[in-house]
N, C-alpha and C positions, 0 to 999 in steps of 0.2 A: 457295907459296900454300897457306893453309889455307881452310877452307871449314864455317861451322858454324851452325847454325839460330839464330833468337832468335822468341819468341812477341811478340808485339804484338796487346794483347786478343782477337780470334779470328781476326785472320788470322797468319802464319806468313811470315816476309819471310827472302829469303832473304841471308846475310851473307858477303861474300868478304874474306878478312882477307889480306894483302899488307903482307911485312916487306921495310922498302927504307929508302933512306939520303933522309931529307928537309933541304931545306936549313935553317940553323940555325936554333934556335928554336921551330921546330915537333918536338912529340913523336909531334903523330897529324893525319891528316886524312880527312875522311871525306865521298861524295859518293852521292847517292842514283844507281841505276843500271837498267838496263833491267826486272830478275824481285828487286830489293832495295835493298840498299847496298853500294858499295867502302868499309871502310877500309883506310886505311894506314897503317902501326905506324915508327917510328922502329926498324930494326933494333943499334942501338948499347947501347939500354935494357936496362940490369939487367930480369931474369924480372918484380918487384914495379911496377915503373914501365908496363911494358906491360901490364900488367893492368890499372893503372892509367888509362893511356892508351884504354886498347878501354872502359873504363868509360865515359871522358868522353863516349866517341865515341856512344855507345850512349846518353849521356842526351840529346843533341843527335838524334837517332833520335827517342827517347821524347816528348821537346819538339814534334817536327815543326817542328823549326828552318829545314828545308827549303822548308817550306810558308807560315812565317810573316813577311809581308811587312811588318808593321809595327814589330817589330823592328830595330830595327838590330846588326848584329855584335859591337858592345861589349855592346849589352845581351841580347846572347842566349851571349854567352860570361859575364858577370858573376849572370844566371841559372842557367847552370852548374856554375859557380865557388862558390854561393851553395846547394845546395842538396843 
């Protein structure tokens, strides 16, 4: 487990990053949590893909994809993907 801060305009959330084998096709997955968020990294990823990965994770974070109910999963991954 690694463990590392990210700012979100003036509060400060705290990030627990968790390298583990996910089933196929998922690279990352990421779940809001008690004092922040768990992600989880795809430990099999080349160093550039995981960084990659913690990216996506972090703009789904930024989005408040967690919070937003009118979305649906395609179009909150396709905003993502998009931007």
């Amino acid at each position: 487990m690694e463990r590392t801060w990210y700012r979100c305009g003036d509060n400060i959330e705290r990030i627990f990053i968790y390298f583990v084998r996910l089933p196929e096709g998922f690279n990352e997955s990421v779940e809001p949590c008690f004092d922040g968020y768990t992600i989880y990294i795809e430990e099999t990823l080349s160093d550039e893909a995981k960084i990659r990965a913690y990216d996506h994770a972090i703009k789904h974070i930024d989005y408040g994809d967690f919070y937003d109910d009118l979305l649906t999963t395609s179009q909150k991954e396709f905003r993502t993907h998009s931007l």
